[in-house]
N, C-alpha and C positions, 0 to 999 in steps of 0.2 A: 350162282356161286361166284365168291370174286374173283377167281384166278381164271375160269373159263370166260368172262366177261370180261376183264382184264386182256385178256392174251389175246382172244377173236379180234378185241378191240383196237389193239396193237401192231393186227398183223401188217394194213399198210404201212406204219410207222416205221416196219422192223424192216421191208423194203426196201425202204430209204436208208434204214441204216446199213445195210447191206451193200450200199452204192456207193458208199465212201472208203471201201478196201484196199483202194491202191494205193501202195508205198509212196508213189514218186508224187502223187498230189492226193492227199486224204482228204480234199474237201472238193475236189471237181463234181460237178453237178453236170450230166449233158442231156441235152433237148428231152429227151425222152423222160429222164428224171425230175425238171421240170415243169414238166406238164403232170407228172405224177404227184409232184410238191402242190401246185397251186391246188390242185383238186382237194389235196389233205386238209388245208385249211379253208375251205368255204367253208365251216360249218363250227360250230360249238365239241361237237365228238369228233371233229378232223384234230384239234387244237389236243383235246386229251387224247386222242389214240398216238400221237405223238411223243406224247410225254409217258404214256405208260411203256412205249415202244423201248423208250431209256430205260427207265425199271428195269423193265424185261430182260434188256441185255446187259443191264450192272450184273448177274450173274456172275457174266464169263469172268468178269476178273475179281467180282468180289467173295464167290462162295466156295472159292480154294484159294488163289493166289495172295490176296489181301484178308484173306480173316484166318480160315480153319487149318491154310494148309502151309504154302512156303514162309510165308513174312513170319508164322509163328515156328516152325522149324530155325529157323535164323535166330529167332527169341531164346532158343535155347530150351522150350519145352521139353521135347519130347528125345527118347535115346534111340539117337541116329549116328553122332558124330564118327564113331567105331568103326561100322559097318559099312566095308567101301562099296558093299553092293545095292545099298539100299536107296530107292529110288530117290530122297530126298536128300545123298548124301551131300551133292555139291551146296546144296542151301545152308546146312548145318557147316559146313567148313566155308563158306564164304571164300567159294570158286564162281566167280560172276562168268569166268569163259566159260564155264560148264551149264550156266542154262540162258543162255542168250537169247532162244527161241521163247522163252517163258517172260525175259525182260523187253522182245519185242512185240510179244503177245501184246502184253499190259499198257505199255505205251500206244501202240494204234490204237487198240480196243479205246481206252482211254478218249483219244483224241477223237474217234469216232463218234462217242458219246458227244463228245462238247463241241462237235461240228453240229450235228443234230440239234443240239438247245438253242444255238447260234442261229442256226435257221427257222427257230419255231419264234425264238426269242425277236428275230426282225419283222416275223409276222405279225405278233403281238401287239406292236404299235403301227403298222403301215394303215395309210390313209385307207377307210374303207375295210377294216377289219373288222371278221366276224365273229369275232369272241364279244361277246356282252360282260356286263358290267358284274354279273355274278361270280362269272369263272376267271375275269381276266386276275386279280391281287392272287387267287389262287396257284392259275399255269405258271404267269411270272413271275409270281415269287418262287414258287418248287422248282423255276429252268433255271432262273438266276442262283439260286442255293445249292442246286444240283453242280452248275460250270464252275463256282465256289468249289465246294467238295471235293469234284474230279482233278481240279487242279493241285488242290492241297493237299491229295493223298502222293498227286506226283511227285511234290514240293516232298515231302516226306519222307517218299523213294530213292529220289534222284538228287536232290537238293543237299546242302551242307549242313553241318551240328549248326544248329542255327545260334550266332552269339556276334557281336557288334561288330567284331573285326574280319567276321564272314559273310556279314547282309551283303555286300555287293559282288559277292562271287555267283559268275555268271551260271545260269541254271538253265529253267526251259521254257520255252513258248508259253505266251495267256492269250488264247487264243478267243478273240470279242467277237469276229465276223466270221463272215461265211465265205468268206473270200477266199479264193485257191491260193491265194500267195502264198508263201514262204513264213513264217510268224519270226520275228525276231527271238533271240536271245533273250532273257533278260535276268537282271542280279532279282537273289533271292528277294532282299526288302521290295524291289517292287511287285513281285511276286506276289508278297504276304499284303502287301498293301489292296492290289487288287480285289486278292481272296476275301478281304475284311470290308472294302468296299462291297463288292455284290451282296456279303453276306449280309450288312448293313441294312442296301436298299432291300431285298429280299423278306428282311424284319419287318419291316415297317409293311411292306406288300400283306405281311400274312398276320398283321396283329390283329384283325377280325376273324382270327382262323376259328374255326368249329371248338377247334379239340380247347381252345379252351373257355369256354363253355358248355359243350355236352363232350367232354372227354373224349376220346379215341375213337367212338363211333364202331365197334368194330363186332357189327353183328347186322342184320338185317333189319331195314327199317318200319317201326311200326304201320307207316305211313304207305299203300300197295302203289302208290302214284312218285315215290321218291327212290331215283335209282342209286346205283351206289358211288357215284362221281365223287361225293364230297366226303366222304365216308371212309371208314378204315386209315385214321390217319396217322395209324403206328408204322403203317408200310410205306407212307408216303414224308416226303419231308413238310413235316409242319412244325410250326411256329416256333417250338418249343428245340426242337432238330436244330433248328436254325440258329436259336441261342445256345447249344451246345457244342457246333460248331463254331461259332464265334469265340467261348468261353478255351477250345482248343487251340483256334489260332492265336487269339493275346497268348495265351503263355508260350506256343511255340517260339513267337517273336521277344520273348522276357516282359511280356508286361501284366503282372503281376495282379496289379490297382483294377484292370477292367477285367482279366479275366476272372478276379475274385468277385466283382461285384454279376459279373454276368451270371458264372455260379449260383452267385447268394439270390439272386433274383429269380432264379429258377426254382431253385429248390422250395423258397418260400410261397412260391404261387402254385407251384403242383403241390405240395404237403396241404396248403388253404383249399384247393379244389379236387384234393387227392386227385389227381389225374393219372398219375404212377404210382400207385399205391404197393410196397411192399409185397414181396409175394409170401403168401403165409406157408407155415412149415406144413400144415396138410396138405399144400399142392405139390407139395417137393416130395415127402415121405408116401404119398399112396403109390400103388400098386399098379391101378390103373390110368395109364397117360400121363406120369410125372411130368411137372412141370420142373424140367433140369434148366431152362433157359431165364427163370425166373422171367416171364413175359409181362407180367404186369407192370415190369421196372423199364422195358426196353422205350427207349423214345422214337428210333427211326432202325427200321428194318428192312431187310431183302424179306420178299415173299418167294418161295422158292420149291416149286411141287418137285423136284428131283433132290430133294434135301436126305432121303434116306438112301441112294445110289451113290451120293457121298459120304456117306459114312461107311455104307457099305466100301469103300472104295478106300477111303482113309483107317477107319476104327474098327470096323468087325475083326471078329476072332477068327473068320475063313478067312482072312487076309495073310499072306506071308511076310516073316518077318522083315523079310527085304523091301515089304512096302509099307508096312502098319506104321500110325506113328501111337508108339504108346508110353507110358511111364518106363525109368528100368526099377523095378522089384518085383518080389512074388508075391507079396502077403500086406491086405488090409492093417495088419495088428498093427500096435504101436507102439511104437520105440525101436522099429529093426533098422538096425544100423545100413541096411544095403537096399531100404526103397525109398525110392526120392521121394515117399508122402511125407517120411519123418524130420525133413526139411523141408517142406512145402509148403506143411501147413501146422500149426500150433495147438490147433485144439483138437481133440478125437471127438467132439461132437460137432463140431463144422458141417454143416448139412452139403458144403460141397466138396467135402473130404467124404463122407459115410455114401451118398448116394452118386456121385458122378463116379464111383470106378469100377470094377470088377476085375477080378483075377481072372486071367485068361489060358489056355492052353494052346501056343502059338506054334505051328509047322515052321522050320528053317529050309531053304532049299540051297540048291550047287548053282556053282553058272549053268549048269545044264537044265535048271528044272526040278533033278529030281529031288525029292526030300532027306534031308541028311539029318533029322532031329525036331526036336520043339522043346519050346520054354514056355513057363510062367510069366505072363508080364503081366501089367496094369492097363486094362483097358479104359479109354475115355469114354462114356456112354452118353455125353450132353447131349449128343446129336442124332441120338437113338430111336428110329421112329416109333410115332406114336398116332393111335387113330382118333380121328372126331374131338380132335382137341384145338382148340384155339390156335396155337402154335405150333401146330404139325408142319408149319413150313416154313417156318422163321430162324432166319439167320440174323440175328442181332448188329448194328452196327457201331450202336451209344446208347448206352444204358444209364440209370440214376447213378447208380453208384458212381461214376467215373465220375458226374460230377462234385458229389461229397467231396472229392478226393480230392481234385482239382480247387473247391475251395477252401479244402485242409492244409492242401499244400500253399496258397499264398497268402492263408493269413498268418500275421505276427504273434497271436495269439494264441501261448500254444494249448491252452485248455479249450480254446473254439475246435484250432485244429485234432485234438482229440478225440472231442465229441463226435466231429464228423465220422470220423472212423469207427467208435465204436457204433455210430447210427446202424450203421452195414455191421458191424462184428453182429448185435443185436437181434438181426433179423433172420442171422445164420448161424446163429443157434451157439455162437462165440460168446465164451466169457469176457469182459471190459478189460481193456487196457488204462490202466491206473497211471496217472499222472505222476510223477516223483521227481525232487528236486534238482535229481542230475538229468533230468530230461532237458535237449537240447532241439535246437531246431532240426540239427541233425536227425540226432535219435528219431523224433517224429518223423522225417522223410524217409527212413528206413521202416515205420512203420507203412508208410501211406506206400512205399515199392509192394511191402511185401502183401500189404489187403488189395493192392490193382492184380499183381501179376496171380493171384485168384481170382478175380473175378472175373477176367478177360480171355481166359484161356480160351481157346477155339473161334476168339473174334479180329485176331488180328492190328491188338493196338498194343503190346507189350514190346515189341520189339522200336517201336516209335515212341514208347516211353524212355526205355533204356537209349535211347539217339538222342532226344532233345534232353539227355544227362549226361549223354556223353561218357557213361558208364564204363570205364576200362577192367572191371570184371563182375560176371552176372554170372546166378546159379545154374551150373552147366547139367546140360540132356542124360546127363546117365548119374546125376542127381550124387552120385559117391566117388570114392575111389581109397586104395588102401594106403596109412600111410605106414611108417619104417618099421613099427613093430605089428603088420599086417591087422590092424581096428581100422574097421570100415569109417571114412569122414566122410564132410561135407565137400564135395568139389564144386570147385568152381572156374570158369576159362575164361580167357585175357583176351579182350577184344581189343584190334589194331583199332585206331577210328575211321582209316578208308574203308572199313569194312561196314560202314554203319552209312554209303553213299553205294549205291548202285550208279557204276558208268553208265552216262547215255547209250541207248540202245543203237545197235548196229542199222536200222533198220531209217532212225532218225538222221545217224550218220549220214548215211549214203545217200540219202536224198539232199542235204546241204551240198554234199560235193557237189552232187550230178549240177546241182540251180549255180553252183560260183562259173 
């Protein structure tokens, strides 16, 4: 099975990652380590247990902090902002002092990773290298798209509204080598420069990639002599991952032209080879092991066997209200003025309005513990375990859709950019949005807000859409509020723009002092 061959395979990998934990130098390397490194790489399965080793640990920061949990609390999803006891309350009000430990998590964890590729990545080419000619475009290109990636979620985190009179505000370390030094500073554009470089060469590494060719691979091979290395490449970054990322960084940096054309290239060559083929409404609507994450759309994912531990943990109904993140309303129906479905979503047959929620009966507790009440809310169920299903452990990272979107949103045309949107309205069970003469380019970006911050819920990129818009007000977590003559409206909260820039972490801090 992949995850227990995967993980066995990784475990020297995750060793090594392990040895890169100290604050004061994240990439020191000593004898003993080593001698543990060269060993890793004699071999063809030292080079991937390496790289699955990264996988393995993208967990920690990506299957709460970065997708299902805070960065989308911060989005405004979920009703938390109220409740000053609830665990994610400082996220929702954008108190950076209040989870520092969470923003020094993410930062090391981070830079742990991309010490690791760094180190695998000088292997790759050193004289005498044992990787052969079959795996090396593979390892190199998924380490060089992976150091991409990690950097540019930071750039994302930590980094400025990205706009011309802010590229050279100074950001954080791009860290190439393996070197203990100290990495410099550096302004966002070369930043973004780098990120679009690696991703670049990375393309080209992986344009003989499998998936496209025999698609995703993601089941066990006909062939009893071919093991799973090359295989499952919805979990791994391939080819296609890569031009999605690409197609995210031009537009974070405003350029329009390439990331519409990257878009458009994609989409036409996975529709030609259906590679992502839509997910049909019988896998959404059955009964047994819905398919809530539409997986046949997703391009590159976390594989993640503790995916139901988080839910349980985030979305179950035994969850207390001081830590659920759920909708605020009581009732599926439509038109009630007081649940945030009837601003959220437009159509009552929306397959991700009818099957992602459930009314829930939620316990309230005291600071003490004990239980002081319960309410009805709107539970999320995307992430709801499910058995013997293809996607019982997938946490989504970039899915088709977001590309449609992305190329709705840069072209000039606004009946292309339409189209794109209702492609996705179409396949979720959404009536068209009709084009009309006062439709503006505007109008269309408020269409293309409102079909992302659906589709994305639980993955962690809505709150980085509203930042690279620089959004000074987005539909707020308790979804209502009453106005003068007590009729439930639509609320909405007013984002400062420091709030849309997480300070450097303390952590990174204090090691620049200790080196001046």
């Amino acid at each position: 099975m992949i995850t227990k061959d995967k993980i066995k395979a990784g475990a020297m990998a995750l060793m090594l990652v392990t040895s890169f934990t100290s604050c004061a130098d994240w990439l020191s390397v000593d004898m003993e380590d080593s001698i543990m490194e060269n060993k890793l790489y004699e071999t063809n399965e030292g080079f991937l247990s390496s790289l699955n080793g990264v996988y393995a640990k993208m967990n920690e920061n990506y299957s709460s902090t970065l997708t299902m949990g805070a960065i989308d609390v911060m989005a405004q999803y979920y009703d938390v902002s109220k409740n000053s006891t609830h665990t994610y309350y400082a996220y929702a009000n954008y108190q950076p002092e209040q989870f520092k430990s969470t923003s020094n998590a993410l930062w090391t964890t981070q830079y742990e990773l991309i010490a690791n590729l760094n180190t695998l990545l000088e292997h790759c080419d050193e004289a005498g290298s044992a990787l052969n000619a079959v795996y090396y475009p593979y390892v190199k290109g998924e380490a060089l798209a992976l150091r991409a990636f990690l950097h540019f979620d930071l750039m994302r985190v930590y980094g400025p509204i990205y706009r011309e009179n802010t590229a050279e505000t100074v950001t954080i370390p791009y860290a190439e080598t393996s070197s203990k030094e100290i990495q410099p500073l550096l302004s966002a554009k070369t930043v973004m420069e780098k990120v679009i470089r690696d991703l670049s060469a990375a393309a080209d590494l992986l344009k003989d990639d499998r998936i496209r060719t025999e698609g995703v691979l993601n089941g066990a091979s006909d062939n009893p002599n071919e093991n799973t290395n090359l295989r499952y490449r919805q979990y791994r970054v391939n080819y296609f991952a890569v031009q999605s990322f690409l197609a995210r960084a031009y537009l974070w940096v405003g350029d329009k032209e390439k990331a519409y054309q990257t878009a458009k290239g994609l989409i036409a060559e996975s529709e030609e080879k259906e590679i992502f083929p839509w997910t049909k409404k019988a896998a959404v609507t059955t009964t047994l092991n819905p398919d809530l994450l539409f997986s046949s759309e997703v391009i590159f994912s976390l594989y993640n066997t503790s995916r139901t531990n988080l839910f349980d943990r985030m979305f179950n109904r035994s969850v207390n209200l001081n830590s659920i993140l759920c909708f605020q309303g009581e009732t599926l129906e439509e038109g009630n003025a007081e649940s945030k479905l009837t601003y959220y979503f437009d159509d009552m047959g929306d397959l991700r309005r009818e099957y992602m929620w459930k009314v829930e009966e939620v316990n309230q507790s005291d600071e003490e513990g004990g239980t002081v009440g319960s309410h009805k809310v709107l539970c999320l169920n995307k992430y709801e375990g499910v058995t013997a299903a293809a996607h019982r452990y997938m946490i989504p990272l970039v899915r088709m859709s977001e590309i449609y979107l992305i190329a709705a949103e840069c072209t000039d045309d606004l009946e292309e950019a339409v189209g794109y949107v209702n492609a996705i309205r179409a396949v979720r069970n959404c009536v068209n949005l009709t084009l009309t003469e006062s439709d503006t380019k505007a109008s269309i970006q408020e269409y293309i807000t409102n079909e992302f911050m659906r589709e994305v819920i639980g993955e962690g990129q809505l709150f980085f859409y509203y930042k690279r818009h620089a959004m000074p007000s987005i539909l707020a977590g308790n979804g209502f509020k009453k106005d003068w003559s007590g009729n439930a409206v639509k609320s909405t909260v007013a984002i400062d723009m420091q709030n849309y820039v997480w300070p450097m972490p303390e952590v990174e801090m204090d090691k620049r002092v200790v080196s001046e």
